[in-house]
N, C-alpha and C positions, 0 to 999 in steps of 0.2 A: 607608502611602502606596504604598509597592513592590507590597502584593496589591490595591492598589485600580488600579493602573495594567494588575495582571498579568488583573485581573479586565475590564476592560476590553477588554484584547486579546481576553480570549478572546470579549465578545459580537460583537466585531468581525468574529471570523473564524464565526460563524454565522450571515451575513446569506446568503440563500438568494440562487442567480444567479439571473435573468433566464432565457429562454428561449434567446436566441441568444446567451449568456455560457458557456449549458451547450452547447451545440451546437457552440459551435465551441472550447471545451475538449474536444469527442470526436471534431474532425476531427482536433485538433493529436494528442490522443493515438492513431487509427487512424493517423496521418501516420509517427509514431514508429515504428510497430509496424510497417510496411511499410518503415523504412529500417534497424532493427535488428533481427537476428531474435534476441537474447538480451533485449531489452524486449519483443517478442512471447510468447516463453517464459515471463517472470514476471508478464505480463498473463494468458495464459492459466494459470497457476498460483494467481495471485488466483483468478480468475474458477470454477475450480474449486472451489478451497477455503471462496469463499461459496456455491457450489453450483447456480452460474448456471445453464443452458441452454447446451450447447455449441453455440454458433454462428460459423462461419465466413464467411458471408455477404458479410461486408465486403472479404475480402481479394478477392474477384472484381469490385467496383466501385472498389477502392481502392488496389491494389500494380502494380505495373507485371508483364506478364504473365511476365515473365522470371525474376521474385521469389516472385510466386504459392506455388508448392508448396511452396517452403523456407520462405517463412514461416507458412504452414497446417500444416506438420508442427511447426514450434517450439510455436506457438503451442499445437495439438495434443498434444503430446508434455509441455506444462507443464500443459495443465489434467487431462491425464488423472494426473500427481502429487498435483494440488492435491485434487482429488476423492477420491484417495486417500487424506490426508489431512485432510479435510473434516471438522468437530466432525462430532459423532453429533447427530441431532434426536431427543429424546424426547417423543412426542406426549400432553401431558397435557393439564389448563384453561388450563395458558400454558406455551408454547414452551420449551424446557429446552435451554441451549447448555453440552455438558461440554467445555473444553477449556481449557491453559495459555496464558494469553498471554505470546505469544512472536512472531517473524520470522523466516523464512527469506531474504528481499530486504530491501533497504533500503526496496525501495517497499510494502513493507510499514507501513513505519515511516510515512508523511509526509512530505511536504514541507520540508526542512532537518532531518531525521533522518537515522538511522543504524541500520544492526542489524548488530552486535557482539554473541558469543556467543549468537546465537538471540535478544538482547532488544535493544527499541528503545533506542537513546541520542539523546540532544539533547534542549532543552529543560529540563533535567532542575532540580526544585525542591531543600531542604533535604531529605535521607533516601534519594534517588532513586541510583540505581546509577550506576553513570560510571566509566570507563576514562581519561579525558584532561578538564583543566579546561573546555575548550569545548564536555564534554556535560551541564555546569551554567550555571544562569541565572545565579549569581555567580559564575561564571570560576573555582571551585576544587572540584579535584576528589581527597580524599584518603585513602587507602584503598580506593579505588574505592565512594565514597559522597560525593553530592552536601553541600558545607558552603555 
């Protein structure tokens, strides 16, 4: 019953947004990114490390102009880490991604996660790594392995 409720969650949480669901999920988050420039930092550090397109763009329609530079250098200054970095792409019949999964941010992790020693916690099933009972689905965590 447990993995049929847990199996559940999870189709739930891949119902694709809407148009203007996703649209204004990326004002709130440029919104963010213009009032902290240490969310700025581990935006542009994501952003890197998937290998995006450095683009600044937004902070001249979007920061108030007095915030501007300090948040394009954060921003800046974390994707040019993230790129650093970056898995290696090896170009064969199908795209070859070499890299340990791990975190550097917690927004790395997800939404009600956590990253602890470079790996995500929370959510975490039977076998699953864990520092504290609230980074297991059953509230025990011991050994630092989910029971």
């Amino acid at each position: 019953m447990t993995r049929l409720i847990a199996l559940a969650s999870l189709v739930a949480a891949c119902v694709p947004l809407n148009r203007g669901d996703y649209e204004a999920a990326n004002a709130q988050h440029i919104y963010r990114m213009c009032q902290d420039q240490n969310f700025a930092y581990e935006s542009g550090y994501n952003a890197g490390l998937k290998r995006y397109r450095l683009d600044t763009g937004w902070v001249e329609t979007s920061c108030a102009p007095e915030t501007r530079g300090r948040i394009r250098e954060h921003y800046h200054a974390g994707y040019n880490i993230g790129i650093a970095n970056a898995p290696i792409v090896v170009p064969t019949r199908a795209t070859t991604y070499s890299y340990a999964e791990h975190c550097t941010f917690s927004s790395d992790c997800g939404e009600g996660r956590t990253c602890r020693s470079n790996q995500c916690m929370g959510e975490g099933y039977r076998g699953d790594a864990c520092w504290f009972s609230s980074d297991c689905v059953s509230g025990s965590c011991n050994h630092r392995v989910c029971k």
